[in-house]
N, C-alpha and C positions, 0 to 999 in steps of 0.2 A: 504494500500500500504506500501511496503516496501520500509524506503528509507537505501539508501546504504552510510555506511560511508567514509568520506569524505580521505580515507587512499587505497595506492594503495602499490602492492610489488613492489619489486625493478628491471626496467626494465631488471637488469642483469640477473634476475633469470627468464624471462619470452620471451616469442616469440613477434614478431611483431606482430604476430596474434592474441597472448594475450591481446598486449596494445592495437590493435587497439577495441578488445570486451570491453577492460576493459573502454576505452572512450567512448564508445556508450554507457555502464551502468550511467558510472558518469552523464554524459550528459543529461538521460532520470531520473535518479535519484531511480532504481531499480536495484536489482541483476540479475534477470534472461533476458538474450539478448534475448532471442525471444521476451517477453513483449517487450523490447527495438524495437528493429527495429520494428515490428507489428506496434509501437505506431506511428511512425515516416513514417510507408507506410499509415495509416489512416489517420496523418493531411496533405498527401498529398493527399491524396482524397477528404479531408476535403476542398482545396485550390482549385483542382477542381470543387467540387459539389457550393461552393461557387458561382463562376465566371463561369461557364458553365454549371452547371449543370450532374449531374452524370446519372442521368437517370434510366435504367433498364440492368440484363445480355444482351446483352457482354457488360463489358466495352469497353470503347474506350480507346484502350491501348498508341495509337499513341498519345491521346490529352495529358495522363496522362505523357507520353514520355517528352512533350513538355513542363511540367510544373517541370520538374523535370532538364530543363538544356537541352535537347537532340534535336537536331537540324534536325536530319535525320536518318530516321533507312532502310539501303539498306540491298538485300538479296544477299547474292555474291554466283551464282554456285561454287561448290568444296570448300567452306571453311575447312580449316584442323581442325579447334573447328567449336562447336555448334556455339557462337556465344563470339564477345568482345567490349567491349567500349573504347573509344581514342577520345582526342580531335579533334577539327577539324584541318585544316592547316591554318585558318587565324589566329590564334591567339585570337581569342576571346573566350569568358566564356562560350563554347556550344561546344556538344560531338555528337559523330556520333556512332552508333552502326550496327556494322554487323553481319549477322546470315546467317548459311547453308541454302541457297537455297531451297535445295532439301529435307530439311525436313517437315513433316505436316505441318499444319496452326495452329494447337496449341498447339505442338512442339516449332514453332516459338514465339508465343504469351506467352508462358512461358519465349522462353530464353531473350524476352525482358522485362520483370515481372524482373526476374534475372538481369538483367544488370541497369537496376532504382533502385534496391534494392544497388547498391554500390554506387548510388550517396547519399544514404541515411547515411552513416557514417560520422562521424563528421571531420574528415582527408581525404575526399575523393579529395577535392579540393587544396590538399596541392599537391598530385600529382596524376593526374588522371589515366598517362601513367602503374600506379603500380598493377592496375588490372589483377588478373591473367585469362584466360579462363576460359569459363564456362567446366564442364566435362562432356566427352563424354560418358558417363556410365550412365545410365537414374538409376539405381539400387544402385549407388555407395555413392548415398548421399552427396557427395563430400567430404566424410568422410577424406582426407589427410589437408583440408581446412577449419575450424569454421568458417571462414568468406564466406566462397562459401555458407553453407549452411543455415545461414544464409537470406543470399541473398533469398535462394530460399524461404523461411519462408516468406520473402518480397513479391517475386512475387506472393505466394499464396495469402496473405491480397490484391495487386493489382487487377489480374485477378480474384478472388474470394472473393472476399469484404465479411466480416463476416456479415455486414448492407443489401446486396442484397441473400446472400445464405439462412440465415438462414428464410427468410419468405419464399423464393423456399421450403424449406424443410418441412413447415408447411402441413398439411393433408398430407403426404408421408413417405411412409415405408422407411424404410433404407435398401439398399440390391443395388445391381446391375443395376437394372432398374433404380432406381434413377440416379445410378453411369450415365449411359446413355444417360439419359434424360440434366441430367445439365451438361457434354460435348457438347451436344448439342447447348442448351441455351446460355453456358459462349465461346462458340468455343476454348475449353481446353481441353486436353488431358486426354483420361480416368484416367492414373496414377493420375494425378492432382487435378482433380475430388472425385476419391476415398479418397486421403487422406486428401483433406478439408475438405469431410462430416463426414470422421469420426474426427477430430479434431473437429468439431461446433456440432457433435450426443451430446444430453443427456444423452444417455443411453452409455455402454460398446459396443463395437467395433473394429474391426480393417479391414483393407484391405490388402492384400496379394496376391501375385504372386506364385504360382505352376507351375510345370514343371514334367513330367515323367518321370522318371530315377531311378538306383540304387541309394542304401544307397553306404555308403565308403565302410562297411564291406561286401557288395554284392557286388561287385566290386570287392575285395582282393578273395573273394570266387569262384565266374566268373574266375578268373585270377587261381587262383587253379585248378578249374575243367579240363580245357582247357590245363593247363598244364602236371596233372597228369588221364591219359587215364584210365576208371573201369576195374580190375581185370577180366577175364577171368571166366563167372559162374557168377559175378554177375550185378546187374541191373545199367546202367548209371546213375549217377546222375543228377538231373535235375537241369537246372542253374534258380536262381530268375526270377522273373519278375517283371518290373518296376513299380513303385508305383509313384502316384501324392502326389510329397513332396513340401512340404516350402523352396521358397527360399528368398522370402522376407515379412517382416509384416511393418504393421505401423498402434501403437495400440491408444486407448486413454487411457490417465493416468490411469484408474479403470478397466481396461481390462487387464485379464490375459497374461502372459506371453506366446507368441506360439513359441517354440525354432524352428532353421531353421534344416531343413532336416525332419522334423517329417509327417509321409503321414498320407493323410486323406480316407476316403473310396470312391471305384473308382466310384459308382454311378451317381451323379452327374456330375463329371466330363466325363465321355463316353458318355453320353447325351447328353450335353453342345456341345461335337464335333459334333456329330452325328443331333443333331437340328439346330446348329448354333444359338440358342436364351439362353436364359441367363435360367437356370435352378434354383431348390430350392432343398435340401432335409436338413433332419436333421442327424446330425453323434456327434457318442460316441467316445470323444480321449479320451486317456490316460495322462495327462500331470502332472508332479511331483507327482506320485503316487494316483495323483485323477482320478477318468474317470467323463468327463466336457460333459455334452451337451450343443450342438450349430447348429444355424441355419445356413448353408449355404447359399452363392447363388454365382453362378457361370459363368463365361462367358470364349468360347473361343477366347482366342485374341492372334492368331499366332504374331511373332514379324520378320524384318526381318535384318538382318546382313549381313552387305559384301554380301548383295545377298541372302543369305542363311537366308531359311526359318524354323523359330526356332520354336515347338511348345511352348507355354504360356497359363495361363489360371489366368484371375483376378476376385478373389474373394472380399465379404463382408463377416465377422467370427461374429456372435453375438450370446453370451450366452444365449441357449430357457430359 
């Protein structure tokens, strides 16, 4: 273990958000925050399994809720965030957390994983009201926030305990089906799902979201075509056709780099629609001048928006 010296920069040069990482480090006595918090959402599993016992997937998110300060977790129709924590109104040392209603069940069970994870900071109780929303961007990582995402690093170790998944994972392939299976099990969202197992895989991996659509420059090309009508005598030119690209990864440290935009070959994925079950094939990309093979597997999982039904499709990426 790495401990971290005991010298911190000078808050004027740094954000709140800084200070607050940079107190979690001191606090746990390592440089990397994720080790930090991880370690801090474990001994509070640790305080449960103690005194009640932790059991088997699904955790009992509500007991861990409880051990964590959190008095009540209500579901409010139309909340404008996913979900937020605030004291209660008596004044005592206990918080209430509410969450969208109208979203899954673990959807929910994540944004409370997320909201126990900021009682996990060593300032949280200096002002609890300073919590910002969780984001509404299930893709966005809550990248404008170190400390949001964090959090959700939290919620994974809660709702997915590294001590409960990884014996789940034992005799089982990594791919999709797994991804399924242990949604199932932890009542967590396949996002959620995918990217714990590939954080706790042995081997290289990543999980990823595709989407069908043009590249930028097939889109500038489209927009040309359309613009400028074929000369007289010769043949129309024919616009792209939309390819299944990356639009998000989430790899483990020894797994290759998958840049976003890059398509993969449609096989699997028109199957994937076409079956409705989780498909496999194997595909040759090209990435940094190498051509990589990799096992696919595939599922489609429309998403849906304002109403509006998005195609999606979530994969497992593993080097044959």
């Amino acid at each position: 273990m790495t401990r971290r010296r005991n010298v911190r920069p000078s808050t004027a040069t740094v954000s709140a958000v800084d200070v607050r990482i940079e107190q979690l480090c001191m606090a746990e006595g390592v440089d990397d925050p994720k080790e930090a918090i991880t370690r801090r959402a474990s001994r509070l599993l640790d305080q449960v399994e103690a005194r009640e016992g932790l059991g088997t997937l699904p955790v009992d998110l509500d007991l861990v809720a409880s051990f964590a300060g959190i008095a009540r977790v209500n579901d409010i129709p139309g909340l404008a965030v996913v979900a937020h924590i605030r004291p209660t109104d008596d004044k005592q040392r206990s918080l209430i957390v509410e969450r969208r209603a109208e979203d899954p069940h673990g959807r929910r069970r994540f944004s409370l994983g997320h909201e126990i994870g900021h009682t996990l900071f060593p300032d949280f109780w200096t002002d609890p009201r300073a919590c910002r929303p969780t984001s509404d961007d299930p893709l966005a990582a809550n990248s404008e926030d170190a400390v949001e995402g964090l959090c959700d690093q939290a919620a994974a170790e809660l709702l997915l305990p590294a001590r409960l998944v990884r014996p789940f994972m034992r005799d089982r392939e990594l791919g999709m089906d797994m991804v399924l299976e242990l949604a199932g099990v932890s009542e967590s969202s396949l996002f959620a799902s995918g990217r714990r197992l590939v954080d706790l895989s042995d081997r290289p991996a990543a999980f990823a979201v595709f989407t069908p659509r043009l590249s930028k420059a097939q889109v500038r090309l489209v927009e040309q075509i359309r613009r400028q009508p074929s000369l007289p005598g010769f043949a129309e030119q024919e616009e792209p056709q939309p390819r299944f690209r990356l639009d998000y990864s989430h790899g483990s440290p020894d797994m290759v780099f998958l840049p976003r935009e890059k398509s993969f070959s449609a096989d699997p994925f028109t199957r994937a629609l076409g079956s409705g079950e989780v498909e496999h094939a194997r595909d040759e990309v090209n990435l940094h001048g190498r051509t990589h093979s990799f096992e696919i597997s595939v599922l489609h999982a429309p998403l849906r928006i304002e109403g509006e039904i998005r195609d999606r499709y979530l994969a497992t990426v593993i080097p044959a």
